[in-house]
PDBQT receptor file of N, H, CA, C and O in Angstrom, charges set to zero:
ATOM      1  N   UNK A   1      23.527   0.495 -10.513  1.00  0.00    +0.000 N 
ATOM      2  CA  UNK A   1      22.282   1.079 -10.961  1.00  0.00    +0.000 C 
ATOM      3  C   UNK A   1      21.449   0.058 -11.739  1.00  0.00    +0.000 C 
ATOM      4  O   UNK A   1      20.248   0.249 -11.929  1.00  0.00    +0.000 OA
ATOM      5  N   UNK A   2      22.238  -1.274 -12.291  1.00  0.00    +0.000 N 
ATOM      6  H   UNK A   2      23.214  -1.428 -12.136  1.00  0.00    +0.000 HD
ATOM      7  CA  UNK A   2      21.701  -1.957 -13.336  1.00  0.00    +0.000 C 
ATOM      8  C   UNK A   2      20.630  -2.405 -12.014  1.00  0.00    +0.000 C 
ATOM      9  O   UNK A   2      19.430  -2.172 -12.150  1.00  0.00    +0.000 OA
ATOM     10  N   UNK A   3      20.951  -2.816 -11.213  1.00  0.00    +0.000 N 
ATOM     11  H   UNK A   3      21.927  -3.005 -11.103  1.00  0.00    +0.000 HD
ATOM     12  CA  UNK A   3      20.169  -4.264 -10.146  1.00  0.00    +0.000 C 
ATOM     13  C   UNK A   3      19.116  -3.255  -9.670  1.00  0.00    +0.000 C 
ATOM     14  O   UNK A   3      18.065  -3.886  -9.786  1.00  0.00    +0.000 OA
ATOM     15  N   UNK A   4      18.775  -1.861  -9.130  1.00  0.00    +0.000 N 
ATOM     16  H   UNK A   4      19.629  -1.349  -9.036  1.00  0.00    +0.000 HD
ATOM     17  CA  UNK A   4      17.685  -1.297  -9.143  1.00  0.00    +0.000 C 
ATOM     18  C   UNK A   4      16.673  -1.347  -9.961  1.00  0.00    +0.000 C 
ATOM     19  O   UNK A   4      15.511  -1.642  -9.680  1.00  0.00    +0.000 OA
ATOM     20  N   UNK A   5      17.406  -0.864 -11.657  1.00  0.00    +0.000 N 
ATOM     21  H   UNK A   5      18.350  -0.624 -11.884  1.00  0.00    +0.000 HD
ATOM     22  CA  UNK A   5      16.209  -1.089 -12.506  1.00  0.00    +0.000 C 
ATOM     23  C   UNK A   5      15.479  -2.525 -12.407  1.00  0.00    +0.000 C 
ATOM     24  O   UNK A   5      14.275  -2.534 -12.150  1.00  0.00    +0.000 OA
ATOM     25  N   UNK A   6      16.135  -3.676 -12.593  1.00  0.00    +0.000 N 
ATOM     26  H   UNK A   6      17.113  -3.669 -12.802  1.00  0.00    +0.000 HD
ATOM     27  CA  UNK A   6      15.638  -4.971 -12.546  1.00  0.00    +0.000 C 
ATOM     28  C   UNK A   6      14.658  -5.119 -11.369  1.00  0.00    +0.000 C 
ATOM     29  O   UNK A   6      13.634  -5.801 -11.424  1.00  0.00    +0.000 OA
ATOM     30  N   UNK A   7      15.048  -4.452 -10.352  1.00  0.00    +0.000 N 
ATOM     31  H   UNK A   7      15.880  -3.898 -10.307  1.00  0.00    +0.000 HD
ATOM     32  CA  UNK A   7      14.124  -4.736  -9.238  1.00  0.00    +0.000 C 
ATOM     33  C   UNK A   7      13.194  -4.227  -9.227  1.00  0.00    +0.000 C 
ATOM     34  O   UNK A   7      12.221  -4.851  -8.805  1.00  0.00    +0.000 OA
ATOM     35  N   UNK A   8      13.034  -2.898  -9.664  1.00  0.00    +0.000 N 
ATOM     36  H   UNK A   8      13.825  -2.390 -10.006  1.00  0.00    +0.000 HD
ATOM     37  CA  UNK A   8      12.160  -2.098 -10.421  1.00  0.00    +0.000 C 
ATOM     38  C   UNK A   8      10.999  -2.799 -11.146  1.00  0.00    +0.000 C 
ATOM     39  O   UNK A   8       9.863  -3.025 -10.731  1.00  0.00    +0.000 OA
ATOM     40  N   UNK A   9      11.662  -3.139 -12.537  1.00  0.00    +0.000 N 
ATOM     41  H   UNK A   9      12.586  -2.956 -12.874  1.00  0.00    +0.000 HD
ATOM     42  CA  UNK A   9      10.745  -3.690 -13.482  1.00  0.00    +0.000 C 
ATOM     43  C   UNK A   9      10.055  -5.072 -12.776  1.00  0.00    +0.000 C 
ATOM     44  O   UNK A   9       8.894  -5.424 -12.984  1.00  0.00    +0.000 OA
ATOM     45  N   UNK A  10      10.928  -5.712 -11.979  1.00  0.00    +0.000 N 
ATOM     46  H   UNK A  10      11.871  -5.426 -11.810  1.00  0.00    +0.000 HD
ATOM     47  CA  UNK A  10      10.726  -7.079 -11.598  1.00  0.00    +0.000 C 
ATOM     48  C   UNK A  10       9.118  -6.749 -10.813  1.00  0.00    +0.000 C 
ATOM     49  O   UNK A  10       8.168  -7.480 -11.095  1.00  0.00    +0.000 OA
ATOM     50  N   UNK A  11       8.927  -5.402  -9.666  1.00  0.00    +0.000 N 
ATOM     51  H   UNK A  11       9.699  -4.808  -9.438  1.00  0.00    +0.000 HD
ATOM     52  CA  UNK A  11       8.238  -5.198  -8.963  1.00  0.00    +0.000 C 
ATOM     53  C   UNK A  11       6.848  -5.120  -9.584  1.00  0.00    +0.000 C 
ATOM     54  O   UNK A  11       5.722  -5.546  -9.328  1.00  0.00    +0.000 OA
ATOM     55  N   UNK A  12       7.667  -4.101 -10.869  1.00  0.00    +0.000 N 
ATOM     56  H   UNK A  12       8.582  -3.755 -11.077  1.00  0.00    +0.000 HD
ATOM     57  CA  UNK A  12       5.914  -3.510 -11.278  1.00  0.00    +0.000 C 
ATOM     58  C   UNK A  12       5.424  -4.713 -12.272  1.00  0.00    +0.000 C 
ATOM     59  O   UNK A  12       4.318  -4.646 -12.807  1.00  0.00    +0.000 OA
ATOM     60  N   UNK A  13       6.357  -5.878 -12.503  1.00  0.00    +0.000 N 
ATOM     61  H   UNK A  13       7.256  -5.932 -12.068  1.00  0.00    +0.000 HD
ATOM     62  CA  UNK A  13       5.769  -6.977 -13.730  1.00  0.00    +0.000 C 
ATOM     63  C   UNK A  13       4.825  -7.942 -12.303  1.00  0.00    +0.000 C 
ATOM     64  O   UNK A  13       3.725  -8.416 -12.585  1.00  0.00    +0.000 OA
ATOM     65  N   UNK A  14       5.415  -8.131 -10.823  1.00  0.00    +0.000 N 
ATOM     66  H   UNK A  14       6.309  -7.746 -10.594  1.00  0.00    +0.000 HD
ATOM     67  CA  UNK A  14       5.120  -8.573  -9.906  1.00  0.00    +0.000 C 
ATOM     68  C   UNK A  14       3.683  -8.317  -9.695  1.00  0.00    +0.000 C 
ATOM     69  O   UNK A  14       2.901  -9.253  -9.522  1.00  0.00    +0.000 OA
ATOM     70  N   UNK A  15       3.139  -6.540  -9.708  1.00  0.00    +0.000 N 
ATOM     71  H   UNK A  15       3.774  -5.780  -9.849  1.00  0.00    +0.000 HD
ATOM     72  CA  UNK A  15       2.457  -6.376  -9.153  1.00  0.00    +0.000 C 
ATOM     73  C   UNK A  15       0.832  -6.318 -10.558  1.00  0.00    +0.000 C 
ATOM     74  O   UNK A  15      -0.389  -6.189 -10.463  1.00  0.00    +0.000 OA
ATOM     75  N   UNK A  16       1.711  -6.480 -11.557  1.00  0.00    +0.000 N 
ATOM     76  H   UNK A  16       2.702  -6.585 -11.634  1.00  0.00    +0.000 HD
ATOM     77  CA  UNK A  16       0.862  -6.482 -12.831  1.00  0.00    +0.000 C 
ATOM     78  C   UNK A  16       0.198  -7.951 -12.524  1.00  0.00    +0.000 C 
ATOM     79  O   UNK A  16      -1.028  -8.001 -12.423  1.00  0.00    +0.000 OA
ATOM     80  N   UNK A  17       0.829  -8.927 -12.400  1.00  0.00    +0.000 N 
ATOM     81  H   UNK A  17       1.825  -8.887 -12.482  1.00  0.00    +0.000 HD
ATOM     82  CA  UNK A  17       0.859 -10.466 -12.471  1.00  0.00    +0.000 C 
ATOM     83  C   UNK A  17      -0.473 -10.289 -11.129  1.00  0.00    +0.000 C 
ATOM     84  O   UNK A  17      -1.662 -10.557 -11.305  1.00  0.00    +0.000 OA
ATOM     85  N   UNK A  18       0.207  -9.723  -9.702  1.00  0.00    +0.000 N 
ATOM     86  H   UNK A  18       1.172  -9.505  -9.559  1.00  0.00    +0.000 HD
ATOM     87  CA  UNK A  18      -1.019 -10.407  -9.082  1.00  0.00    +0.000 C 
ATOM     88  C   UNK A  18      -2.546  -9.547  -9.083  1.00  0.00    +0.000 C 
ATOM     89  O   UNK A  18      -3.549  -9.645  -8.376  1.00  0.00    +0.000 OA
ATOM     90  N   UNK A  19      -2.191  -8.702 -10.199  1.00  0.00    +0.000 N 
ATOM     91  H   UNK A  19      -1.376  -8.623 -10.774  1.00  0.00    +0.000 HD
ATOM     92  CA  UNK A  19      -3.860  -7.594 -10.474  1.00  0.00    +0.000 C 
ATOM     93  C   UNK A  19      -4.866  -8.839 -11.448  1.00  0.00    +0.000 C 
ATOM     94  O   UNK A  19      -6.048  -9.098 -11.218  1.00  0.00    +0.000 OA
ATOM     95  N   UNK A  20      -3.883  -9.555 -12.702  1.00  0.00    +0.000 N 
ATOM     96  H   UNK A  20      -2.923  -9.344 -12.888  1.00  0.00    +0.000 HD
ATOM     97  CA  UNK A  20      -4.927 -10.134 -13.213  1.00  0.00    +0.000 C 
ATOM     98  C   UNK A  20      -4.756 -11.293 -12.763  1.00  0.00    +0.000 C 
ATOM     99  O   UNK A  20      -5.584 -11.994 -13.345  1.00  0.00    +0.000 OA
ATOM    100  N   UNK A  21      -4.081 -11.997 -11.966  1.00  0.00    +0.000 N 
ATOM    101  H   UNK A  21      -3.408 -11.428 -11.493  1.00  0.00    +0.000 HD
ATOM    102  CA  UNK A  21      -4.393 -13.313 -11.251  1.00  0.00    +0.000 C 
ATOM    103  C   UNK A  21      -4.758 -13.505 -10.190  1.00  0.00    +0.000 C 
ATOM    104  O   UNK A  21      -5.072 -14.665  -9.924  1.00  0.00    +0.000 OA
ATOM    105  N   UNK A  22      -4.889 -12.350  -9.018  1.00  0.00    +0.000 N 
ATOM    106  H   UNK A  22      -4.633 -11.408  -9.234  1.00  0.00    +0.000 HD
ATOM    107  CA  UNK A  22      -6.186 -12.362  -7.957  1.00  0.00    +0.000 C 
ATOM    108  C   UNK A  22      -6.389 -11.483  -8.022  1.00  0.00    +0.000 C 
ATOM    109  O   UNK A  22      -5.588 -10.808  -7.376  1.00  0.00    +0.000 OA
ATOM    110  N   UNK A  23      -7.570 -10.582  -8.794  1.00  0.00    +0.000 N 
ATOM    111  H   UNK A  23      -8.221 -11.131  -9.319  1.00  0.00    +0.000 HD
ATOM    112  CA  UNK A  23      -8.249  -9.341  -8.433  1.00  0.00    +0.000 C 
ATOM    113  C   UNK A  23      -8.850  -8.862  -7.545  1.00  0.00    +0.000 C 
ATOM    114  O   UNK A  23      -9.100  -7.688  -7.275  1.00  0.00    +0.000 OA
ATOM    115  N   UNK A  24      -9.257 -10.379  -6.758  1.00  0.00    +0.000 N 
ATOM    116  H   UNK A  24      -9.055 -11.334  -6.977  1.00  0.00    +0.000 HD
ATOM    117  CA  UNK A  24     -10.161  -9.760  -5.405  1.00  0.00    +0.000 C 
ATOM    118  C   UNK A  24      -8.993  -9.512  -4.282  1.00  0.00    +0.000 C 
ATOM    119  O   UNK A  24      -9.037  -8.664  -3.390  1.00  0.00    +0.000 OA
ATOM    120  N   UNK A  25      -7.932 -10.456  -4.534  1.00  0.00    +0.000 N 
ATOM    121  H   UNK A  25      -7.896 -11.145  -5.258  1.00  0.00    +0.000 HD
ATOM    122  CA  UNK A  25      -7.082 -10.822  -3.246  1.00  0.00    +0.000 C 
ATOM    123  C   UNK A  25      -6.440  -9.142  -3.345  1.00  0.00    +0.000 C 
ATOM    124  O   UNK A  25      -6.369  -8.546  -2.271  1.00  0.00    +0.000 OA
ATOM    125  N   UNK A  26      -5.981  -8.395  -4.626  1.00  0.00    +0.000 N 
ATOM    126  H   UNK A  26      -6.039  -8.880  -5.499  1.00  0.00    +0.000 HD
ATOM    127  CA  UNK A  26      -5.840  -7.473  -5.110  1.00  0.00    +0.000 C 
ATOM    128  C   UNK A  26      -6.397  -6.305  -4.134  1.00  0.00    +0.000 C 
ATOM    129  O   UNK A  26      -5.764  -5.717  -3.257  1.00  0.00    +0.000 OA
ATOM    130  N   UNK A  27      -7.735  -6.127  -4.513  1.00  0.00    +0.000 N 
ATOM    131  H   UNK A  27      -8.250  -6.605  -5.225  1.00  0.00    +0.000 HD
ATOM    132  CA  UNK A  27      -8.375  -5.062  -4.084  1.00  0.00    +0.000 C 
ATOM    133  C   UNK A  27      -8.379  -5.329  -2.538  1.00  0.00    +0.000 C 
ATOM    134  O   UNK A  27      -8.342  -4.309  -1.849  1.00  0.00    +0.000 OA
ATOM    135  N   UNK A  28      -8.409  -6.248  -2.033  1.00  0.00    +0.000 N 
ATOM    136  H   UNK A  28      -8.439  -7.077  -2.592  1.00  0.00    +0.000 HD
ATOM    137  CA  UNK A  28      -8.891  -6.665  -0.601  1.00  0.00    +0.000 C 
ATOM    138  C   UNK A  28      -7.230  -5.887   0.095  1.00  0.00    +0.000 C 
ATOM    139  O   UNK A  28      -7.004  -5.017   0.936  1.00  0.00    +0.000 OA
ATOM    140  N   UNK A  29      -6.435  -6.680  -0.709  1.00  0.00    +0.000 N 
ATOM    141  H   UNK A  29      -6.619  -7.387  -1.392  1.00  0.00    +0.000 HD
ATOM    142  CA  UNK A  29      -4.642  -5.929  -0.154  1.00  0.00    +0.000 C 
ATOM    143  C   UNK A  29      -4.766  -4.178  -0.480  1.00  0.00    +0.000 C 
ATOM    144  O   UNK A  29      -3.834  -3.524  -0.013  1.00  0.00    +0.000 OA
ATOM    145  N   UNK A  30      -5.755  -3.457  -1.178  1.00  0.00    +0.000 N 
ATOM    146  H   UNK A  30      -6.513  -3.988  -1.557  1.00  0.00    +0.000 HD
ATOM    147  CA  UNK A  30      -5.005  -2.176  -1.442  1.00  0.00    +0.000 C 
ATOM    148  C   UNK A  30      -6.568  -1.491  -0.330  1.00  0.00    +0.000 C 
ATOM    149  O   UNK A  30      -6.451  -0.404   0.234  1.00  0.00    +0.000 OA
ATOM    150  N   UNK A  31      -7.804  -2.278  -0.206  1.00  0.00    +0.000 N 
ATOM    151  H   UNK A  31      -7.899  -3.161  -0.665  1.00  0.00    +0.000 HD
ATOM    152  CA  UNK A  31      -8.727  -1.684   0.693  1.00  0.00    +0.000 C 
ATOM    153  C   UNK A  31      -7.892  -1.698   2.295  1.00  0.00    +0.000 C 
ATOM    154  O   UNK A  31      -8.304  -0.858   3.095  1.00  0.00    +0.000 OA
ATOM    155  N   UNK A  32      -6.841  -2.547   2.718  1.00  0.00    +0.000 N 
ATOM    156  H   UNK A  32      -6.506  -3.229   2.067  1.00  0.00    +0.000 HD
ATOM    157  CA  UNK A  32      -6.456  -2.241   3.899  1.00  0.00    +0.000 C 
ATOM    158  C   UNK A  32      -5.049  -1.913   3.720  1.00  0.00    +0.000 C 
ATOM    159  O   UNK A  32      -4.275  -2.507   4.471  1.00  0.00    +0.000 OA
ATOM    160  N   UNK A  33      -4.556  -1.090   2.883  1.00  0.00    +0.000 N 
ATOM    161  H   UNK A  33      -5.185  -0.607   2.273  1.00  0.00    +0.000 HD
ATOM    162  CA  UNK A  33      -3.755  -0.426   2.768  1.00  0.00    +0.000 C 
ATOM    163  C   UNK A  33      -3.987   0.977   3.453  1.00  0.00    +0.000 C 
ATOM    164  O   UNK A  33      -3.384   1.545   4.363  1.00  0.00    +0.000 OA
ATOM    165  N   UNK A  34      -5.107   1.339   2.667  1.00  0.00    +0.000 N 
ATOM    166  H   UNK A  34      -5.597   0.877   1.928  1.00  0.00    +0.000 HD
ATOM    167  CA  UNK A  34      -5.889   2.565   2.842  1.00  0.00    +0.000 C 
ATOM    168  C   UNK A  34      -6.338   2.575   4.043  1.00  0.00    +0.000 C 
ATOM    169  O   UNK A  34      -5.958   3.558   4.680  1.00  0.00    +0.000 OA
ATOM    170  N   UNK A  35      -7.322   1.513   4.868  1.00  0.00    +0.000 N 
ATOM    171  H   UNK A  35      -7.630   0.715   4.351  1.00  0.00    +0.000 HD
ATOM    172  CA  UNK A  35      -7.874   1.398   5.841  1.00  0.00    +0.000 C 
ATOM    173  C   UNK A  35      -6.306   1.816   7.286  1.00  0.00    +0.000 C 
ATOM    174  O   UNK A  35      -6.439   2.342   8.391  1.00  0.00    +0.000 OA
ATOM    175  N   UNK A  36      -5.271   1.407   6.741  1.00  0.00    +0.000 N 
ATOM    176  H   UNK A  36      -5.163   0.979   5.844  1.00  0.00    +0.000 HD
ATOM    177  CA  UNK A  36      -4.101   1.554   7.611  1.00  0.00    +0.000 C 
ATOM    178  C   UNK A  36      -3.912   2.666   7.844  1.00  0.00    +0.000 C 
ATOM    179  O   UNK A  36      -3.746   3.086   8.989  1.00  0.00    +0.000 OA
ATOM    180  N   UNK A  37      -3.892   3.594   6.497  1.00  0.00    +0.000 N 
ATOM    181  H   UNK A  37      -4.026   3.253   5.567  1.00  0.00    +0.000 HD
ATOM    182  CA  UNK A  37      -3.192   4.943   6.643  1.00  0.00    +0.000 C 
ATOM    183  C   UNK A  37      -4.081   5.516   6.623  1.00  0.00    +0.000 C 
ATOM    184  O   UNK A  37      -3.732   6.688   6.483  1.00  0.00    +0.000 OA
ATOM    185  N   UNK A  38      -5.883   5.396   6.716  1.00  0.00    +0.000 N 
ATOM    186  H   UNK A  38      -6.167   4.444   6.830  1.00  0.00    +0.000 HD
ATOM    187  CA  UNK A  38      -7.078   6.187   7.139  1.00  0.00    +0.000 C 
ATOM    188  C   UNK A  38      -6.852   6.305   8.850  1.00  0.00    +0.000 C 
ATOM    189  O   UNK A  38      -6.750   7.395   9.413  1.00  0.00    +0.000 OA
ATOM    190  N   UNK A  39      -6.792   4.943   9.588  1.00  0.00    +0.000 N 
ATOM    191  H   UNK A  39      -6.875   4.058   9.131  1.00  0.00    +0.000 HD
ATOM    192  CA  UNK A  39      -6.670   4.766  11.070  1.00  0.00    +0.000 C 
ATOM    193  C   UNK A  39      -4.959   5.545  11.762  1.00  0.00    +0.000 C 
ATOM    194  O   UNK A  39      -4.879   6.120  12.848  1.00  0.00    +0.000 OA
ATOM    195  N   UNK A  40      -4.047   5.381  11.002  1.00  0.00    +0.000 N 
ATOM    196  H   UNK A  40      -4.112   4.913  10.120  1.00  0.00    +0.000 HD
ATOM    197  CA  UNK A  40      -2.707   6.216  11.255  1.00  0.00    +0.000 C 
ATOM    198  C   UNK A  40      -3.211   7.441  11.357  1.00  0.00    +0.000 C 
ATOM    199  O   UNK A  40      -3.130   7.998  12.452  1.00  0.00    +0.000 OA
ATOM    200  N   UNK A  41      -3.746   8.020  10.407  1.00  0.00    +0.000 N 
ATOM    201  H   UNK A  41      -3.812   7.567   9.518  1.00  0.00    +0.000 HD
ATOM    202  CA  UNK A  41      -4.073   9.292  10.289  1.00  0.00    +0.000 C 
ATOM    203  C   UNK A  41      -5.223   9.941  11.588  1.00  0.00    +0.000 C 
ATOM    204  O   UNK A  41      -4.931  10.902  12.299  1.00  0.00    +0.000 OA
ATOM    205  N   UNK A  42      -6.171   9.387  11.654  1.00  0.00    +0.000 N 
ATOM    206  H   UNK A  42      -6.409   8.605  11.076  1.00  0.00    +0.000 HD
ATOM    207  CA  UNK A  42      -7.104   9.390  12.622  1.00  0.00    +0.000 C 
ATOM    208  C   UNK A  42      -6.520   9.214  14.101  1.00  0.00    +0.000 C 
ATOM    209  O   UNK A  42      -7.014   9.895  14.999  1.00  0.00    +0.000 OA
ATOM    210  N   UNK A  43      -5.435   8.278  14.392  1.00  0.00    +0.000 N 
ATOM    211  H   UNK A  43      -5.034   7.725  13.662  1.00  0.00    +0.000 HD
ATOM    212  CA  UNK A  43      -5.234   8.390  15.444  1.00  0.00    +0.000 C 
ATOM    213  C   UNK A  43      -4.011   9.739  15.847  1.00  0.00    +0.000 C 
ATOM    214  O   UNK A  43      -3.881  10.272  16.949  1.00  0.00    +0.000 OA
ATOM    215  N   UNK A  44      -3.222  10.045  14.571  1.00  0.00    +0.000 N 
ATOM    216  H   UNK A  44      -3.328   9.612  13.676  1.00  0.00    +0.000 HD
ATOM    217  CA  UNK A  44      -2.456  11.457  15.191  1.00  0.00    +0.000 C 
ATOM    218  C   UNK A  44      -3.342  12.658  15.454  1.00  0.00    +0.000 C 
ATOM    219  O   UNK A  44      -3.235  13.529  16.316  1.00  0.00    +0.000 OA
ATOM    220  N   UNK A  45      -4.458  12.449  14.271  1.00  0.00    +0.000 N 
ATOM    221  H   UNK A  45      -4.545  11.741  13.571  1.00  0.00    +0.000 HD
ATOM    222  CA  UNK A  45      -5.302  13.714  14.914  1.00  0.00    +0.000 C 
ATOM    223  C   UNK A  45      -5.773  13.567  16.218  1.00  0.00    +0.000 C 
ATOM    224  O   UNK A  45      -5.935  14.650  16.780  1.00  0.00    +0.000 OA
ATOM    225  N   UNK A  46      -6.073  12.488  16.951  1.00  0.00    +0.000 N 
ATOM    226  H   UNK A  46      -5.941  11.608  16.494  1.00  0.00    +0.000 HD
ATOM    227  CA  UNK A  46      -7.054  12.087  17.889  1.00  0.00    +0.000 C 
ATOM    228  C   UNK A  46      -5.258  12.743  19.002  1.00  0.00    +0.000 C 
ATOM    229  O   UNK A  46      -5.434  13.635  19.832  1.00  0.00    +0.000 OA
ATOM    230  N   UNK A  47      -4.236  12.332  18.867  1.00  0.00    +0.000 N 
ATOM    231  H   UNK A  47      -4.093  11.607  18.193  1.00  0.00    +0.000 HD
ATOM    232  CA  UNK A  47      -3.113  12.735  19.484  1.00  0.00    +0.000 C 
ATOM    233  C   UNK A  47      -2.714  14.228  19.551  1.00  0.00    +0.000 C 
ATOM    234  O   UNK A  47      -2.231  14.844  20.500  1.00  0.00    +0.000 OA
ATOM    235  N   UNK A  48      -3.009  14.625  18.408  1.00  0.00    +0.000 N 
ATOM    236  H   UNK A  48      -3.402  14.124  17.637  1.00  0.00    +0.000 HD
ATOM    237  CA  UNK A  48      -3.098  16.279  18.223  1.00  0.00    +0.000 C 
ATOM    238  C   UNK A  48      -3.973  17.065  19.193  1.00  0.00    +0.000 C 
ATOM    239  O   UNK A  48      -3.763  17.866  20.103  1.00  0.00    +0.000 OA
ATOM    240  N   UNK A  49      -5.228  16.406  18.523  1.00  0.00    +0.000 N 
ATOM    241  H   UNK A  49      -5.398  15.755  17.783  1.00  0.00    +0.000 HD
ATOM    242  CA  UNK A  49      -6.324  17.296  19.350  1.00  0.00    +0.000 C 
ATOM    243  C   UNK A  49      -6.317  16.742  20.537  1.00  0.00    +0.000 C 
ATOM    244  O   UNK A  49      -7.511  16.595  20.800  1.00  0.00    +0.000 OA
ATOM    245  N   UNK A  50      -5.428  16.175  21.787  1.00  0.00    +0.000 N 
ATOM    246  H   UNK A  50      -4.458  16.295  21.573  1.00  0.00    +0.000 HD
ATOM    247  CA  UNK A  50      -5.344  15.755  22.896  1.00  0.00    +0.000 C 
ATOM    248  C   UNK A  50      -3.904  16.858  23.540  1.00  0.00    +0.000 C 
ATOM    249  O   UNK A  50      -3.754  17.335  24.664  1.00  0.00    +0.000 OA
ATOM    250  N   UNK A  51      -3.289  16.939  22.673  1.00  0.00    +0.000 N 
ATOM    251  H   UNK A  51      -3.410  16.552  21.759  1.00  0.00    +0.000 HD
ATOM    252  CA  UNK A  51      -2.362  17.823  22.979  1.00  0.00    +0.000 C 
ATOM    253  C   UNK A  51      -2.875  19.233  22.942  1.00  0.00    +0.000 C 
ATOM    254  O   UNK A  51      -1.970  20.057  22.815  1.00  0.00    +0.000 OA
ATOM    255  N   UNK A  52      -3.944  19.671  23.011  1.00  0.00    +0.000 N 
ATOM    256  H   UNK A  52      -4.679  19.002  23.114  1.00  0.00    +0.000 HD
ATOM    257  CA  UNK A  52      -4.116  21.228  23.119  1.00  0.00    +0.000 C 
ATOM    258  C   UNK A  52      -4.847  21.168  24.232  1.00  0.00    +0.000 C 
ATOM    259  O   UNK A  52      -5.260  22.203  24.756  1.00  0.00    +0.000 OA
TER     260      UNK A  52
């Protein structure tokens, strides 16, 4: 259980580090995060509404 937490903390000190040392590279990684699971989403509906 110890090596989870560490990986844990390690992640969120990881993800602290690259918010104030690339903010743009930052936002640019979490705008096509979203853009991924906007188009995932869009295409099951587009699969849904093909199935009726």
């Amino acid at each position: 259980m110890q090596v989870k937490k560490w990986l844990t903390w390690g992640g969120i000190a990881f993800v602290a580090y690259y918010l104030f040392a690339r903010p743009t590279d930052a936002a640019d990684a979490v705008r096509g995060a979203f853009d991924t699971v906007f188009n995932a989403a869009d295409s099951l509906a587009q699969f849904v509404n093909n199935l009726a």
